[in-house]
N, C-alpha and C positions, 0 to 999 in steps of 0.2 A: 370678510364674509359679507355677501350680499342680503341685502334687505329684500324679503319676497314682498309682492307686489301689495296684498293686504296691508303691509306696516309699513310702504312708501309712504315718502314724507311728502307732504303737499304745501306747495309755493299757493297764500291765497293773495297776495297781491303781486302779480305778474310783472315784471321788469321786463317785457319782451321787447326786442327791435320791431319798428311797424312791419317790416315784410315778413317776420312768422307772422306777426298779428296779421297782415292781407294774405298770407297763404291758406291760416286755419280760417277764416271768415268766408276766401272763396271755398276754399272743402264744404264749407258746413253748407255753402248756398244751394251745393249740389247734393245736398241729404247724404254729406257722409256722415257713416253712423262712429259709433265708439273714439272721437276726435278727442286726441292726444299728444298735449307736450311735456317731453321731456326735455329738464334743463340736465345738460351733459358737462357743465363747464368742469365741473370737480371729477368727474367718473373719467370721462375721456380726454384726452387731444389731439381728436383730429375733427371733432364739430363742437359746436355750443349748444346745439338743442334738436331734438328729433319731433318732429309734426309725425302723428301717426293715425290714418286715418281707415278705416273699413269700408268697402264697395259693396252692393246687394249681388255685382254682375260683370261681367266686365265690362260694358254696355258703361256702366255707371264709375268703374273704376279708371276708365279713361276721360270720362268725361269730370270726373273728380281733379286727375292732373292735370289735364287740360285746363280750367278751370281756376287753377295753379300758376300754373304757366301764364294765362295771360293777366292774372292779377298783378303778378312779379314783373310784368314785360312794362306796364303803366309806371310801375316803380324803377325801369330802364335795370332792372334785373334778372340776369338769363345765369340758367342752371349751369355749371360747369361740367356738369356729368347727366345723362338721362340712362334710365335702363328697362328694360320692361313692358314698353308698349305691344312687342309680340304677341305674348302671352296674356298680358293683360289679370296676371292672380297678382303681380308684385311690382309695380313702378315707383320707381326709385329718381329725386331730381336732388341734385346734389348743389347747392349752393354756398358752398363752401361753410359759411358761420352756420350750416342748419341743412338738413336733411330730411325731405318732406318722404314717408313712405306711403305706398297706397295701396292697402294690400285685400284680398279677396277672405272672408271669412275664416274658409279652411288656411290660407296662407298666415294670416294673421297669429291663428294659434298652432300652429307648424312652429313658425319660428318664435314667438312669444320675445320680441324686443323687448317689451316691457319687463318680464322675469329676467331674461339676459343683462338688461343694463340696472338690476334691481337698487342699485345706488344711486339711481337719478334720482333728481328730486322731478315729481307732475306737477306741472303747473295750473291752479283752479283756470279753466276757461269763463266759466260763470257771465265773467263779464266781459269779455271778448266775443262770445257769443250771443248777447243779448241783443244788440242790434239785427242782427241775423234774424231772431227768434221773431223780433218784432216787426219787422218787413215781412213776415211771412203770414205774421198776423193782420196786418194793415190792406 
């Protein structure tokens, strides 16, 4: 039985590889909002961790995984799978160990990744983000 989202277990000291950490830093530089990792090692096998982030627009949600993408590109890391730039409610870049999604408000709670993989553990951002927060301040 899966764990609902309320009584998700939260990771506060983050083990992440740097390239989720340079994926959710570049999301967050582009004001994406509700920025979230799931660690998937134990729930699934076919990723380690799901980045999941919210767009105001599409405007905003491509420019999120874009965003993404050339963080990852510095780190000589390119997505194995891209999906979504069409439409622009749900991009998808699939980097094998981690799967960034970038999805439009209504998408977001449509599909509800978070209640579907309710057995992940979230990983606290707190401090992954701070730098972010503070460049923003400075």
């Amino acid at each position: 039985m899966s764990k609902s989202p309320s009584r998700r277990t939260t990771s506060k000291t983050p083990a992440l590889p740097a390239d989720v950490i340079a994926a959710v830093r570049a999301a967050a530089g582009k004001k994406a909002e509700q920025l979230t990792v799931l660690d998937l090692r134990r729930a699934a096998g076919f990723t380690d961790f799901f980045v999941i982030a919210t767009g105001a627009n599409a405007r905003q949600i491509r420019a999120i995984a874009e965003a993404v993408e050339d963080a990852l590109a510095k780190l000589k890391a390119k997505p194995s799978h891209t999906e979504g730039y069409t439409r622009t409610e749900w991009i998808l870049l699939d980097y094998f160990d981690f799967v960034v999604h970038v999805f439009s408000a209504e998408s977001r709670a449509f599909y509800g990744l978070e209640r579907l993989w309710g057995s992940a553990t979230a990983i606290d951002l707190t401090s992954i983000l701070e730098p972010v927060a503070s460049a923003r301040r400075a």
